[in-house]
VOGU-3710 file (C-alpha; in Angstrom, 3 decimals, decimal comma):
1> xxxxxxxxxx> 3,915/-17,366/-14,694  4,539/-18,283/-18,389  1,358/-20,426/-19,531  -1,803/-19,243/-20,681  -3,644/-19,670/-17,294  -3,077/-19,067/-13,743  -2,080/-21,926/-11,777  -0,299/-23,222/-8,807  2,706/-24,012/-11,144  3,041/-20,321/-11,362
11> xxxxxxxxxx> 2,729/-20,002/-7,536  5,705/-22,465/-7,296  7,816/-21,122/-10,139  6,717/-16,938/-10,261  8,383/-14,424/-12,807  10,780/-12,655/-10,439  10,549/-14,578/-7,902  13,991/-13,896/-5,701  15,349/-15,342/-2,207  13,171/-14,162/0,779
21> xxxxxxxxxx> 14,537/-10,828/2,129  15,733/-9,620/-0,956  14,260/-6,561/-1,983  11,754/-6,464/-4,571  10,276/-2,935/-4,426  12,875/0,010/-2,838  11,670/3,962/-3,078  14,584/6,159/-2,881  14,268/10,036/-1,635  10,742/10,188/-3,680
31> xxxxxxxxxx> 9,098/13,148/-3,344  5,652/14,088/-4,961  4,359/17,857/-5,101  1,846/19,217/-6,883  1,138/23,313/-8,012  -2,095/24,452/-7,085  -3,248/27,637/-7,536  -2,548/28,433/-3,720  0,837/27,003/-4,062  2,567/23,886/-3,512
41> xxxxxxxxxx> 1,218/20,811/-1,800  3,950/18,976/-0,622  2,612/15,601/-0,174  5,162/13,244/0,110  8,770/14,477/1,109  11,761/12,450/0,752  10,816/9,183/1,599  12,933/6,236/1,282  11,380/2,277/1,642  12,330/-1,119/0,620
51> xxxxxxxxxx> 9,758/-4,131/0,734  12,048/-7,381/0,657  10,669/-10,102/-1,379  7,248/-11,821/-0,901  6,455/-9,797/2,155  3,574/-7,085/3,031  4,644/-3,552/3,926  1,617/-1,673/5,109  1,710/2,186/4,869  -0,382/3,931/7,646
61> xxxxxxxxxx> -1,547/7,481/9,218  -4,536/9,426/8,812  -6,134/11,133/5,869  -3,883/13,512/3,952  -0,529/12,018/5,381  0,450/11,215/1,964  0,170/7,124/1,790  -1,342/7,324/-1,483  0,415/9,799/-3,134  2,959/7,640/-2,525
71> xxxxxxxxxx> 1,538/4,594/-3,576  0,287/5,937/-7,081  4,035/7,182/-7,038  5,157/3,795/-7,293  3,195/3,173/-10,371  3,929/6,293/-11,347  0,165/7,672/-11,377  1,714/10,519/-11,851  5,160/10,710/-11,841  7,052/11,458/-8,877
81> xxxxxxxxxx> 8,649/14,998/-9,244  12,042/13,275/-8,046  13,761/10,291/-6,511  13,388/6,761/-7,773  11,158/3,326/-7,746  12,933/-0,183/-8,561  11,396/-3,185/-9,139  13,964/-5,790/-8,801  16,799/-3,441/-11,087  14,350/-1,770/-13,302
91> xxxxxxxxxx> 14,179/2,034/-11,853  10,515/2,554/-13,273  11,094/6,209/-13,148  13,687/6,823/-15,733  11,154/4,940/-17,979  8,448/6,306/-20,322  5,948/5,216/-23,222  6,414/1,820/-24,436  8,958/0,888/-21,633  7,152/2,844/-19,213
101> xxxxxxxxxx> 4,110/0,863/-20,709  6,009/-2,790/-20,625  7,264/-2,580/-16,885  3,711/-1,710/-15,060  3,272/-5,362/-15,773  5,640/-5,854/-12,491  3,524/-3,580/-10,575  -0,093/-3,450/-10,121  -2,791/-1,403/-8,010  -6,265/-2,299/-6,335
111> xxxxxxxxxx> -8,208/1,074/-5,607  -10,124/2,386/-2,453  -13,489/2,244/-4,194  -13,845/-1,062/-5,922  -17,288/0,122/-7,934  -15,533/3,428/-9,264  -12,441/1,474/-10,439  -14,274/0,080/-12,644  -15,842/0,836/-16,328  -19,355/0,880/-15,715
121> xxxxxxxxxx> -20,059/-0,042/-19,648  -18,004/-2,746/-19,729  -18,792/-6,028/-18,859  -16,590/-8,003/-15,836  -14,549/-10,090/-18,932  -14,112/-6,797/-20,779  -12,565/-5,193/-17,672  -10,339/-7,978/-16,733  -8,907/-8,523/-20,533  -8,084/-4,810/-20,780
131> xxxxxxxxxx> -4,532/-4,855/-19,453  -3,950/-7,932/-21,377  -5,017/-6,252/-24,088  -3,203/-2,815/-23,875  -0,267/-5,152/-23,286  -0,449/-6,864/-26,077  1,102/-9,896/-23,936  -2,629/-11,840/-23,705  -2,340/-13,535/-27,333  -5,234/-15,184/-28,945
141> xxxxxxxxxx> -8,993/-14,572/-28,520  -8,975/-18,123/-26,944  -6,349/-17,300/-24,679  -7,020/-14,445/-23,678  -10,312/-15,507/-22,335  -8,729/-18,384/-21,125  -6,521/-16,195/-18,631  -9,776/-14,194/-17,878  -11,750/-16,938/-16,841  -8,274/-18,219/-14,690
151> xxxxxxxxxx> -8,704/-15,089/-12,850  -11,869/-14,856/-12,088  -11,996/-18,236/-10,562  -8,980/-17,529/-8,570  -10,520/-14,863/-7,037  -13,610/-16,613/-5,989  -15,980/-15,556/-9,220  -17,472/-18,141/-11,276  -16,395/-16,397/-15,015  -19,654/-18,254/-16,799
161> xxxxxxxxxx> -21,844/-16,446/-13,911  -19,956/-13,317/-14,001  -17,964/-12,712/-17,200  -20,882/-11,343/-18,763  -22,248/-8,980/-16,378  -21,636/-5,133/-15,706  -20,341/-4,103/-12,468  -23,477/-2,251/-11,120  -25,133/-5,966/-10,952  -22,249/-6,972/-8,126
171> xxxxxxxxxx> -21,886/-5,589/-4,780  -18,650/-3,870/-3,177  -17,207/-6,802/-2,310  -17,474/-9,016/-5,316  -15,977/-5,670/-7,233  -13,037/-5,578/-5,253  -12,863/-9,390/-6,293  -13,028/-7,732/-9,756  -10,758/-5,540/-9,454  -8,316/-7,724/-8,129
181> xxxxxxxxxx> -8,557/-10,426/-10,870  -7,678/-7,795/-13,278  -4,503/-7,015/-11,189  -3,246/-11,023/-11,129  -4,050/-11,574/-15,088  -1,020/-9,611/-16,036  0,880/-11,897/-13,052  2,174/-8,984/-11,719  5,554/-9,227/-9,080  4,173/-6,369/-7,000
191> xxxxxxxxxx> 0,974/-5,076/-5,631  -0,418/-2,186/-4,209  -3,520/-2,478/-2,458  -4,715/1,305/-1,910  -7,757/1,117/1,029  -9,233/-2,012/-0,240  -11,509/-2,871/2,373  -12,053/0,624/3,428  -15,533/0,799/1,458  -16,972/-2,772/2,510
201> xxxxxxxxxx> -18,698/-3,894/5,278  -16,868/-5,972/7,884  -17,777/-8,681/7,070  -16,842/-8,320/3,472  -13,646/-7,180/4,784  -12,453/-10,141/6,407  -13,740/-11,750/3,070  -11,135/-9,755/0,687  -7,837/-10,000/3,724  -8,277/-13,696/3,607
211> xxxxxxxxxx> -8,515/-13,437/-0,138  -5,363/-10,950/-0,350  -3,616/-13,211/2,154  -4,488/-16,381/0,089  -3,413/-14,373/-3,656  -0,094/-13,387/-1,708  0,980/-16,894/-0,473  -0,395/-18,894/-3,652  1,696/-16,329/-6,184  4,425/-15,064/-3,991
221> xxxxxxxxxx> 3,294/-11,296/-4,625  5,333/-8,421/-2,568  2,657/-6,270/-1,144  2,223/-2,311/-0,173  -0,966/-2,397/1,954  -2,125/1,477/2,548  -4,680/1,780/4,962  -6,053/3,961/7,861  -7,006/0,798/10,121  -4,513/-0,283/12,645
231> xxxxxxxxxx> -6,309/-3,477/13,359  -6,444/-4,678/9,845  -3,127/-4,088/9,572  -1,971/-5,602/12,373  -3,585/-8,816/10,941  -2,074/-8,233/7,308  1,774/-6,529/7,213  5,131/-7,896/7,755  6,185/-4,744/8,454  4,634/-0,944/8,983
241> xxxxxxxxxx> 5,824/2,530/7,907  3,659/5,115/9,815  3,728/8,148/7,515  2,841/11,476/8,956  2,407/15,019/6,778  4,626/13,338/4,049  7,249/12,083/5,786  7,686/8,553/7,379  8,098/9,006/10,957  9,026/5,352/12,145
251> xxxxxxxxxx> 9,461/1,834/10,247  9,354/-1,737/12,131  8,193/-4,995/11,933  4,210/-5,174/12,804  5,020/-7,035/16,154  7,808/-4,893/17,215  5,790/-1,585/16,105  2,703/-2,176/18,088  4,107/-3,411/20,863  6,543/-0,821/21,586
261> xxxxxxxxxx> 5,802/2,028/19,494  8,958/4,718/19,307  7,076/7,741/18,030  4,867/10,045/19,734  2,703/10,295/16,811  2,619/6,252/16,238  1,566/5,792/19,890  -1,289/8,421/19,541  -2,372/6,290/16,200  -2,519/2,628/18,346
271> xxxxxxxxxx> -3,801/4,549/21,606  -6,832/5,847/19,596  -7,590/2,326/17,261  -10,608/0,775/18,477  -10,867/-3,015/19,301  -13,520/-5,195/20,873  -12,246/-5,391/24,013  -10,836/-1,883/24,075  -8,110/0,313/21,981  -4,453/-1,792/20,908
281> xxxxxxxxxx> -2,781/0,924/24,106  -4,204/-1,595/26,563  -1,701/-4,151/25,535  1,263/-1,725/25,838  0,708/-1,138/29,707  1,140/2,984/29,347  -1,649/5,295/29,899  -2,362/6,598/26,259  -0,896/9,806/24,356  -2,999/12,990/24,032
291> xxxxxxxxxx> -2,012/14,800/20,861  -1,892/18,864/21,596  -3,871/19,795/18,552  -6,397/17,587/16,539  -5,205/19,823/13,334  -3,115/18,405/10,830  -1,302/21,156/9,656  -1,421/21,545/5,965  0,418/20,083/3,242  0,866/23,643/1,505
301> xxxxxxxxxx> 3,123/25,100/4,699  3,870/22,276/6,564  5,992/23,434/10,107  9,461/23,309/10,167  11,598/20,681/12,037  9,455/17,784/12,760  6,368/18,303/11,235  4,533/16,475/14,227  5,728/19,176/16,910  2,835/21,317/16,296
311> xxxxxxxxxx> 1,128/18,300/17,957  3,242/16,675/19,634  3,499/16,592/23,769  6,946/16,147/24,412  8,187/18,681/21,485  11,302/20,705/22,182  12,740/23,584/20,674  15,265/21,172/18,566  12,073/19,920/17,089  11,260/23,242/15,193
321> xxxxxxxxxx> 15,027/23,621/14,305  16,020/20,163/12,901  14,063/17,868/11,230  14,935/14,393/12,391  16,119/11,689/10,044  14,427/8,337/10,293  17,390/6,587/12,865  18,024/2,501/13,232  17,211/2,487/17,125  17,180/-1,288/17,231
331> xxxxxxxxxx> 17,476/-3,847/14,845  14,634/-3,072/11,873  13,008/-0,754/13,808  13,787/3,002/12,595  12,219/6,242/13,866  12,441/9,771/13,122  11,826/11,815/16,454  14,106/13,731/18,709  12,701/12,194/21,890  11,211/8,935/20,946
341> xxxxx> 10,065/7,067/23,565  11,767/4,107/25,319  11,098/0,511/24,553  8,213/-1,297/25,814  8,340/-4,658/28,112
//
């Protein structure tokens, strides 16, 4: 993606592109805490991922399990306080300032709210030109547009309608549309979409998937996917990492994940996502998990061991002792649980 717009050529030919399975993005032991005045939140421990090339990992669990804490840790919004994040061979944390600056061109992020995420006083060309800008990679006036109005057209936005609008005169969904044009123009190898259809109707939502699914395939992006959904997920990922409390408890291919679900927590997450004709359990044949406690422990003490066993049905005393480590139980499927359960037929 060399030229001064964004077209299929690019799509055929991307910066970075590399064969299919090879890793693109890989996290390494990162852990994020933060010092707050009642102590330390630990909200992501030790967590270790790799998304091969051109594929969709999706990060799930409820509110406060850490999923976006570790996705700003990947752009390094802020920093993770240790452990790594490659893109390709370029470990983005041993970078700052300029080079820092240069390499978040690999690695982009669409945000949860898509009419916060954006400057309010600026109009929709404005927005879009910034990185391009700040970059300093965009070139001329006439090019710069140029790649703008590229953008904005891939997305679905007509740039003579739009460019010179504000984003209070668009609704959710046509912001998130926004937002993500100003992630492609700097043709970035890696995104990471942080709830992006959380806000938006349902409709809207099936609008922006498609749209993700169609940016993906057309530029050959590797995806992180973070969201609370299970059945948007299920229609989005390659592959799922449940997290839980900061940890990741159990990593497989969407397929193999909801259809025979390892972890006691991950089979309490699929027996309680709603679906027309019912929750995802039905399809799994087992009556559905009851979690002992609907408190999630908090981040500043989280329990020793596992930190699901304060909620988990089938905990042991081994569970409060040793925390497990996240344990190949089949090919690409990993968990981390003392007594995981069988597989499913």
């Amino acid at each position: 993606m060399t030229g001064t717009t964004i077209t299929d050529d690019a799509a055929q030919n991307p910066a970075g592109a590399g064969p299919a399975g090879e890793a693109k993005l890989v996290v390494d032991s990162v852990t994020v805490e933060y010092s707050t005045r009642k102590g330390t939140v630990h909200a992501v421990s030790d967590v270790s991922l790799d998304v091969p090339h051109g594929t969709t990992l999706a990060l799930v669990g409820e509110s406060g399990c850490g999923k976006s804490s570790l996705g700003r840790a990947m752009l390094q919004l802020p920093r993770p306080t240790s452990g790594s994040v490659r893109v390709d061979d370029t470990d983005l944390t041993t970078l700052s300032g300029s080079a820092l600056k240069s390499a978040r061109k690999m690695i982009q992020m669409v945000f949860q709210d898509p009419i916060s995420s954006l400057n309010p006083r600026r109009t929709v060309r404005d927005i879009v030109a910034e990185g391009l800008e700040i970059q300093g990679t965009g070139g001329s006036r006439a090019d710069i547009r140029q790649k703008v109005d590229a953008a904005l057209e891939a997305v679905g936005l007509d740039p003579q309608h739009a460019g010179d609008r504000r984003p209070s005169e668009f609704s959710g969904g046509q912001c998130q549309r926004i937002a993500l044009a100003r992630a492609l123009v700097l043709e970035p190898e890696v995104l990471v979409c942080d709830e992006p259809v959380s806000a938006l109707d349902v409709s809207v939502q099936a609008q922006i998937l498609n749209l993700l699914e169609d940016m993906k395939e057309r530029y050959r992006l590797t995806m992180v996917f973070i969201s609370h959904d299970l059945s948007v997920v299920h229609n989005i990922a390659d592959k799922v990492a449940v997290m839980y409390l900061g940890t990741v408890c159990e990593v497989a291919d969407t397929e193999t994940l909801y259809r025979s679900p390892a972890h006691p927590y991950t089979m309490l997450l699929i027996s309680s996502a709603p679906t027309l004709s019912g929750t995802l359990a039905d399809t799994l044949g087992e009556a559905p998990i009851t979690a002992t406690s609907s408190e999630l422990p908090s981040p500043l003490d989280p329990p020793s061991g596992c930190r699901f066993r304060t909620r988990c049905p089938r905990a042991t005393e081994i569970c409060a002792s040793e925390r497990p480590l996240l344990t190949d139980i089949a090919p690409g499927h990993k968990v981390a649980c003392h007594h995981p359960f069988e597989e499913i037929r």
